[in-house]
DRENZA-975742 format. One line per 10 residues: number of its first residue (from 1); their letters; for each residue x negated, y negated, z negated of N, C-alpha, C. Coordinates in steps of 0.1 Angstrom, whole numbers. Layout:
N
NUM> A> X Y Z X Y Z X Y Z; ...;
***
This chain:
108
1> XXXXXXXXXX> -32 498 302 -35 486 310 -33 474 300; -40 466 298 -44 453 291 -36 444 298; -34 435 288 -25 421 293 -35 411 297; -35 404 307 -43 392 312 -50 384 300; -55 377 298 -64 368 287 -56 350 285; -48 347 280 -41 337 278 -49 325 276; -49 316 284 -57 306 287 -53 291 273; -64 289 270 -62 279 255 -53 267 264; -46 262 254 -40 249 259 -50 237 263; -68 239 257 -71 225 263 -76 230 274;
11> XXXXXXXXXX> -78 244 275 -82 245 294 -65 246 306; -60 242 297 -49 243 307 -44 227 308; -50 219 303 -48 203 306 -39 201 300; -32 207 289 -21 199 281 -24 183 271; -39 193 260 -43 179 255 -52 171 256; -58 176 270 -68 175 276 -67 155 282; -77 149 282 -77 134 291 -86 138 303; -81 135 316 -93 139 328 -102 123 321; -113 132 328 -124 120 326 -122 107 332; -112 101 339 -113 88 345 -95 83 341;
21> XXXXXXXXXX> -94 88 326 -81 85 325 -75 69 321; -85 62 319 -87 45 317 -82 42 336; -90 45 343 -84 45 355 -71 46 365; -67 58 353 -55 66 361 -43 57 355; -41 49 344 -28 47 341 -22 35 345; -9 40 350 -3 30 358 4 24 346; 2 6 349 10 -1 340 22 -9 341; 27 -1 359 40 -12 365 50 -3 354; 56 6 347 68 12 335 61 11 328; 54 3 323 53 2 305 61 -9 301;
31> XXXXXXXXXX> 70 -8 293 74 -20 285 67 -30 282; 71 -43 282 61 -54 279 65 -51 259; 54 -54 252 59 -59 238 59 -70 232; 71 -63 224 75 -81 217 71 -82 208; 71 -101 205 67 -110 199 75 -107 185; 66 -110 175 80 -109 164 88 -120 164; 89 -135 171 97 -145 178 112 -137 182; 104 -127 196 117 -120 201 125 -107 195; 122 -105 182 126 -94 172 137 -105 164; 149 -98 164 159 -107 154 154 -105 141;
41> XXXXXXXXXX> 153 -110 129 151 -110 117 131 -111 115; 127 -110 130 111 -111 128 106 -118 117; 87 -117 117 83 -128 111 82 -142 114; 80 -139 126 83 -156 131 94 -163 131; 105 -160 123 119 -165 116 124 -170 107; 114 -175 98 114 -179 87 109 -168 76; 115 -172 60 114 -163 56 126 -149 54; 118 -138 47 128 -126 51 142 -126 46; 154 -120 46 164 -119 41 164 -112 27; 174 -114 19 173 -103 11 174 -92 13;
51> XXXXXXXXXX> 168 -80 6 166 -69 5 158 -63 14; 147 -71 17 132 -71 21 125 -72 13; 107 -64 19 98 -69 12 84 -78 9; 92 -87 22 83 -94 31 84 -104 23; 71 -112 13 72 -121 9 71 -118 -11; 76 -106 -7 74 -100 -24 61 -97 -30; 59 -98 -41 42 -97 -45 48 -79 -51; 38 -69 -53 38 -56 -53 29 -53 -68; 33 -48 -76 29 -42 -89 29 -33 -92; 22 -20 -96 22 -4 -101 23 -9 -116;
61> XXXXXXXXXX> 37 5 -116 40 7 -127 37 20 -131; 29 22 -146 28 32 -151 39 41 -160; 44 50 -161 60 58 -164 55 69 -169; 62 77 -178 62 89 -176 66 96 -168; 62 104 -159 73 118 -151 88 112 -154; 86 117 -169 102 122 -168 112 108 -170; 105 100 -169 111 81 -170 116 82 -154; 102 83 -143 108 81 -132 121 91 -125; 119 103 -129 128 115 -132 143 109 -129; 140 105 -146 159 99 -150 161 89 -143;
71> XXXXXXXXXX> 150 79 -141 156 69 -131 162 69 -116; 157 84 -113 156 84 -98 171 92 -100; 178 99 -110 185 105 -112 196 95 -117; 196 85 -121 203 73 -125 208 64 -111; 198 66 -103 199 53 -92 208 67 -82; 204 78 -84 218 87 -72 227 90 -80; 236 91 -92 243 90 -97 253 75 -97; 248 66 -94 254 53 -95 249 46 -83; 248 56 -72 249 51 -52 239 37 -52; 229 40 -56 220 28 -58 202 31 -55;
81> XXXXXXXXXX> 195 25 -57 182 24 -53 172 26 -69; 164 34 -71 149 30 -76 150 17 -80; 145 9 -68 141 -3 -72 153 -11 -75; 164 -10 -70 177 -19 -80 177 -18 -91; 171 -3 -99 172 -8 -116 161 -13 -117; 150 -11 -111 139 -18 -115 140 -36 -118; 149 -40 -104 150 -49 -110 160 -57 -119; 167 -45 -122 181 -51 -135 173 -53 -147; 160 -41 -147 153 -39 -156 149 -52 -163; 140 -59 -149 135 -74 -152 138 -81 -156;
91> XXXXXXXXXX> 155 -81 -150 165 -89 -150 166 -95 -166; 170 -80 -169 174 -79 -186 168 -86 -195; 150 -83 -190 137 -84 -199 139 -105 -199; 139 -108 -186 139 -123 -186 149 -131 -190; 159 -120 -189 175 -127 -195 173 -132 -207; 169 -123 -216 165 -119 -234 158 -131 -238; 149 -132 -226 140 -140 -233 143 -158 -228; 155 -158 -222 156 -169 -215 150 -176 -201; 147 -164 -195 139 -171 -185 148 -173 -169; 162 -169 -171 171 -164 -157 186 -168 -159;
101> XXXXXXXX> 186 -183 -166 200 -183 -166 200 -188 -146; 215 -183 -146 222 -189 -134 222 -183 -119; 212 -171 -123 203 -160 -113 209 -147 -113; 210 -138 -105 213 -127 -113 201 -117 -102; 200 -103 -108 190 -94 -104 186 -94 -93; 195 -95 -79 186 -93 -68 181 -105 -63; 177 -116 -73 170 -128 -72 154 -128 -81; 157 -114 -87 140 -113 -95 131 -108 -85;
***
């Protein structure tokens, strides 16, 4: 004796939409959404805080492997971030050259 034939999940209406499903949904429990006004730290709050990246301009850096490797192995060895040495990095470069008195790294 054979076992019955197991019916697919879209004939059984799991991911299925009935055809009039624009119709069907009720919108009295849906959450209204918020404004980024009513989000504390939103955008409509000025600008971001530190250690955001709202407001930051974004640059690719080319590395070797094993550059990013050691750094990523540097920044969990010393309870820290990627990008914190990245920017100590900067730090350093503009220090040298004069460009960062009175500033320090998480200001680059």
């Amino acid at each position: 004796m054979s076992k019955p034939p197991v019916r697919k999940l879209a004939e059984q209406g799991i991911f299925g939409k009935p055809p009039n499903h624009i119709a069907t949904q009720v919108t009295d429990n849906v959450p209204t959404q918020l404004r980024d006004d009513d989000i504390p730290g939103g955008k409509g709050q000025g600008r971001a805080g530190r250690g955001t990246r709202e407001g930051d301009a974004h640059r690719s850096l080319y590395a070797k492997p094993e550059t990013f490797d050691l750094i990523r192995r540097l920044a969990f060895e010393t309870n820290t971030t990627a990008q914190a040495l990245y920017r100590e990095g900067l730090f350093l470069m503009l220090q040298k050259r004069g460009h960062v008195k009175g500033s320090d790294p998480e200001d680059i």
